[in-house]
Structures are given as structure tokens and as C-alpha cells.
NUDRENSE-699083 format. One record per residue: residue in one letter; y, x, z of N, C-alpha, C in turn. Coordinates in steps of 0.1 Angstrom, whole numbers, plus 2048, in hexadecimal, padded with zeros to 3 digits. Layout:
AYXZYXZYXZ ...
END
This chain:
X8137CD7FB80D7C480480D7B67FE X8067AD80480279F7FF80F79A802 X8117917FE81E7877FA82077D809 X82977E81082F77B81C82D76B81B X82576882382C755826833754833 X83C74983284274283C83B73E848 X84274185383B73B86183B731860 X82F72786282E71986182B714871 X834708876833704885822708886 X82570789781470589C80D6F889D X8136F289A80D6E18998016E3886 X80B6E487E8066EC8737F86F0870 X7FD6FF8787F470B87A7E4701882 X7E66FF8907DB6FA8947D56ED887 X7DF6E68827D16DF8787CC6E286C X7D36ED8697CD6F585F7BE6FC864 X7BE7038707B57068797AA6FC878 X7AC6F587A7A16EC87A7956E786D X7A06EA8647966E48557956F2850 X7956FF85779570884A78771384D X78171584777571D84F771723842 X76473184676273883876C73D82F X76873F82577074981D78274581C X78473781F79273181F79673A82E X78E73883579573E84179774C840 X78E75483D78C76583B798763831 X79B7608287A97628237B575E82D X7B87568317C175183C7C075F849 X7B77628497B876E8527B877884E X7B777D8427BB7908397CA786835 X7CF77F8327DF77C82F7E878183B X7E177A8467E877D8527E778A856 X7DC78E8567DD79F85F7E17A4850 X7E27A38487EB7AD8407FA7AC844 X7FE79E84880D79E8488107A4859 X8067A385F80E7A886E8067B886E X7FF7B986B7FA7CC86C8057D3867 X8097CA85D8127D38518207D1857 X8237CB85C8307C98638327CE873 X8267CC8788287D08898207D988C X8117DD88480B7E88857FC7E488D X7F27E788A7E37E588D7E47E489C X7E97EB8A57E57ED8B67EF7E68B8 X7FB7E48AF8017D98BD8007CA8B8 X7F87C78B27F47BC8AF7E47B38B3 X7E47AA8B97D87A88C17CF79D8B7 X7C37988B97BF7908AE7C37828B1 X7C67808BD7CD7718C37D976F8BB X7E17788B57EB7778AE7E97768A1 X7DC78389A7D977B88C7D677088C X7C87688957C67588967D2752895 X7DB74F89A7E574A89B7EF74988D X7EF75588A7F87578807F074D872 X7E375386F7DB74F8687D673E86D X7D77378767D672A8747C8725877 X7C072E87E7B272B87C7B172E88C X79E72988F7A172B89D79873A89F X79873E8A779074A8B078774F8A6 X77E7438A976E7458A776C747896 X77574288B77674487F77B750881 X78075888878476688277876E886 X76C76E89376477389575677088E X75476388374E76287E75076D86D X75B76E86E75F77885E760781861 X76578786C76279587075E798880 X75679F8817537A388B7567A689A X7647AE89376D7B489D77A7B5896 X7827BA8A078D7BF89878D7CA891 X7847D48977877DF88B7807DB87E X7757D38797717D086F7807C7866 X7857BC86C7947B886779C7C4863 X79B7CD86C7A87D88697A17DE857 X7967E485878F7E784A78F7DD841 X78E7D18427937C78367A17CC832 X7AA7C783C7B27CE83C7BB7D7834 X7B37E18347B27EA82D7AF7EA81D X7A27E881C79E7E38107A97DE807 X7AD7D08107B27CC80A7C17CF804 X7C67DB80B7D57DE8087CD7EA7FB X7C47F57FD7BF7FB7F27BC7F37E3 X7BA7EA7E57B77E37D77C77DF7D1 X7CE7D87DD7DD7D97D57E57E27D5 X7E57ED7D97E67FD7D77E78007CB X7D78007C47D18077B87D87FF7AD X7D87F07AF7DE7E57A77ED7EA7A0 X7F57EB7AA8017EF7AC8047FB7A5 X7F88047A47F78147A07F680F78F X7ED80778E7E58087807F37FB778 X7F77F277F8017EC77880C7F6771 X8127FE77781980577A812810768 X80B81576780481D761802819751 X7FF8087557FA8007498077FB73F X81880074281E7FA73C82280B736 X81C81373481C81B72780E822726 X80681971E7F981D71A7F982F712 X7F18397177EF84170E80084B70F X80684C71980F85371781285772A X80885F72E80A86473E813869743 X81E86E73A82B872740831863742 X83086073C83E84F743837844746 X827844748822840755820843760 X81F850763825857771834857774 X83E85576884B85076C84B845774 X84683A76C84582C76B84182C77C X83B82F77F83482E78C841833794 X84483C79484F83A7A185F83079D X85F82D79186682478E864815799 X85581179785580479A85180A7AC X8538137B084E8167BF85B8187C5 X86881C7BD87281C7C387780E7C0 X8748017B48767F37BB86D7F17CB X8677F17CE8597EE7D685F7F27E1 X8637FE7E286A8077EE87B8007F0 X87F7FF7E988A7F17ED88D7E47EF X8817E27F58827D57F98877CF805 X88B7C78088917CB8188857CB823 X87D7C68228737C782C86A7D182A X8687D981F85E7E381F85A7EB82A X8517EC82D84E7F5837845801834 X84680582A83E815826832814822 X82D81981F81B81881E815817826 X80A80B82C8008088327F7813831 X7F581782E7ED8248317ED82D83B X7FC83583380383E84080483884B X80C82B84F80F82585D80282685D X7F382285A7E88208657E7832869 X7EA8398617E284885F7ED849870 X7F98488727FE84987E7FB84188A X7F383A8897ED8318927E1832895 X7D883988A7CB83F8927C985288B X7CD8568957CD8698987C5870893 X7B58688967B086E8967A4872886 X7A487D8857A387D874798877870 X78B87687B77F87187B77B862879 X78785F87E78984B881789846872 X77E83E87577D83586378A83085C X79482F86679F82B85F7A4836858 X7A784185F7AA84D8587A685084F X79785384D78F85483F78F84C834 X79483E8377958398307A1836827 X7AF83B82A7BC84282C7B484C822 X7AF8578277AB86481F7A9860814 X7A085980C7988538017A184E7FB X7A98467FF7B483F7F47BF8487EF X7BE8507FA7CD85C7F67C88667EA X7BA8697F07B18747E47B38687D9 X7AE85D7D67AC8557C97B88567C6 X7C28537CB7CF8567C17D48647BE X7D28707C47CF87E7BF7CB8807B6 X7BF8797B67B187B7A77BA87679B X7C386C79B7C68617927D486978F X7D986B7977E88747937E388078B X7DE8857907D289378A7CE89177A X7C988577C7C588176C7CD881762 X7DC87976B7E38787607ED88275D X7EE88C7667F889B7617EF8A175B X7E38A475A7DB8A97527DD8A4745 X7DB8977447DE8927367EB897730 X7F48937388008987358088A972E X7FD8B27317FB8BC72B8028C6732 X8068C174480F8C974A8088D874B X8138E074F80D8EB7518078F275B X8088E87687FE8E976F7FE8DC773 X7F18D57717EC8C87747EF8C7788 X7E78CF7887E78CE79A7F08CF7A0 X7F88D879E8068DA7A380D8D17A1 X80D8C679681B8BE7958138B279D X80B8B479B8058A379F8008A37AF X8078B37BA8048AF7C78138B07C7 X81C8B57BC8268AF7C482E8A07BC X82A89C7B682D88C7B18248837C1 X81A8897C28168837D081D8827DF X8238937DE82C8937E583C88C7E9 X83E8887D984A8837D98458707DE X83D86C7D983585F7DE83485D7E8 X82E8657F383286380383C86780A X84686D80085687480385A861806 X85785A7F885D84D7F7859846802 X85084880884983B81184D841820 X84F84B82085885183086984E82F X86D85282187D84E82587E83F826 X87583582187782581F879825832 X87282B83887382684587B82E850 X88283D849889845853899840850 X89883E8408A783D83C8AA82E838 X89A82A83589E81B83489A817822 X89780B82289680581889880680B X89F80B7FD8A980D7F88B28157F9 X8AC8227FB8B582A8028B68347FD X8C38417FB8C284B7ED8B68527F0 X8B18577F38A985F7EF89B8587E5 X89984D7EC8948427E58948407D3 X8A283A7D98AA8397C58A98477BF X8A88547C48A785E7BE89D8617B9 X8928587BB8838647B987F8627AA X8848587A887C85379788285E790 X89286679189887278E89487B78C X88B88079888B88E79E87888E79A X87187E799868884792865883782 X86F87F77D87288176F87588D76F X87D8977758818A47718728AC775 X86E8A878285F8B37838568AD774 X8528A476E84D89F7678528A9757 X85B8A77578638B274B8608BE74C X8628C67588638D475D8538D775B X84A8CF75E83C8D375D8398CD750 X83B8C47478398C373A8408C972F X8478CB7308508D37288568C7720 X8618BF7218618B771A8718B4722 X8768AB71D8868A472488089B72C X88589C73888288E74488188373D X87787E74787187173D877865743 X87C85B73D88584F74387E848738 
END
């Protein structure tokens, strides 16, 4: 998620409001509904409170988006781009060697997952917030989860496992293993610290090779 600012009084907030409009403001408002969606969750959060949070008045939020559900898809967007970011940083610090960039990745996912305020993947929480499989938020959920399938996929393949698919739905599996215990068992929490382990050993077991650290 985007990087947390401080509550600033409402005295503040209202004069920020006043001088900020267009694209300054459409930022000021994907800052804020990223930090209260992500924290309190899309339905219990009203847009009188993103305004608010974001500093701007009403009519600047309905001039950048439409509605709320259009905000919620920014939203979105915008957590997918730092998603993939996250994915490919993660990837880029061993060029050309897909076993200990698919380490590397649950390496820096179990920092990520210890942080004290983590709250799981934005994805999932929306995927439990709208049911229904048809709802654009869901499919759009679908599409980021398949793009990181395709991309895990690529890289056990490279990796020369001995079965590409098999290891890489469950390296996926073990990825949303992380993002459900961050919020049943908590932050930092063993099963958490275990996973960079246990997918070094699946990583071995399907490559033939010694766990990769």
C-alpha cells in the first residue's frame, strides 16, 4: 500500500481544500481512499470521509470520479501497479536466476507481512467484500491474481522445475497462506516467518537442487 500520512487538524485539511483542484486533488483523493479502504474496508467507508480525509471539498471528488464505485477501481488500479512493483523489485535483485527470485519474493513478503499495521492483501479483503464473482471488483481481483500465476508460471518453468504448474500453484498457495495468517494470527507471526523456509524446500524438491537461501 501507499505510504501512510499523518492526520493533519481540520483547520488544515479545509485549507488545503480550498487551493487544490485537478490532478493535485485526484492524488489527494487515491492517497486517502487507499489509506481508509485498506484499513477499514470499501463499504464501511463513506465518501464524506474520503473528502475529509483527503482535504478537498465534495465537488473535487465528483469532478475526478464519478461515483464511488469508479474511486473504488482507481483504487484498485492503483494498489495493482504497486503489487506488480513489489513483485518485479523483489525478482530484479537476482537477474537471470528464477530459483532465488521466487525465494527472494517471499523473503521481502514476509518483511511486508510484518509490519505492525499490515493488513493482508487488498485484493483478498475486497474479494470478501463483494461475493459476487460477476462484480467488476471481483474480476478485477481475477486478472491480477491470474497475472501473477502467468508470472510465477514463467519463472518455475525457467527454473527447470519438474513440474512448472504444480510448484507454482502452490508457491501461490503458500502467498495467500501469508496474507490470511497476517490477519488470523497476526502480523509477524510463525507461520509467516516460516514461509521463506518451506518455500525454499518446495523450490528444491521441485528443482532438484538444495533449498535456495
Amino acid at each position: 500500500m501507499s505510504d501512510r500520512e499523518t492526520l493533519k487538524p481540520a483547520a488544515a485539511r479545509r485549507a488545503r481544500g480550498a487551493q487544490t483542484a485537478g490532478p493535485e486533488a485526484q492524488q489527494h483523493l487515491l492517497r486517502a481512499a487507499d489509506e481508509l479502504f485498506y484499513r477499514e474496508g470499501v463499504r464501511a467507508v463513506g465518501v464524506d470521509a474520503v473528502v475529509e480525509r483527503a482535504g478537498v471539498n465534495k465537488m473535487s471528488l465528483y469532478r475526478q470520479f464519478s461515483s464511488k464505485d469508479e474511486l473504488v477501481m482507481a483504487y484498485l488500479e492503483r494498489n495493482d501497479a504497486q503489487f506488480f512493483s513489489n513483485v518485479e523489485k523483489s525478482f530484479a535483485k537476482h537477474p537471470g536466476e528464477p530459483a532465488k527470485q521466487l525465494q527472494q519474493y517471499f523473503d521481502d513478503l514476509t518483511v511486508r507481512a510484518s509490519i505492525d499495521d499490515y493488513r493482508g492483501c487488498p485484493f483478498v479483503n475486497l474479494s470478501v467484500e463483494f461475493p459476487d464473482p460477476a462484480h467488476p471488483v471481483r474480476q478485477f481481483v481475477f486478472r491480477t491474481k491470474e497475472r501473477l500465476m502467468a508470472r510465477l508460471l514463467e519463472l518455475t518453468t525457467a527454473a527447470d522445475a519438474d513440474d512448472p504448474v504444480a510448484l507454482a500453484n502452490g508457491l501461490a498457495l503458500m502467498i495467500e497462506g501469508v496474507y490470511a495468517a497476517s490477519q488470523t494470527y497476526g502480523p509477524g507471526c510463525g507461520p509467516i516467518l516460516a514461509a521463506p523456509k518451506v518455500a525454499g524446500q518446495l523450490l528444491a524438491a521441485a528443482c532438484g537442487a538444495s533449498p535456495v537461501r
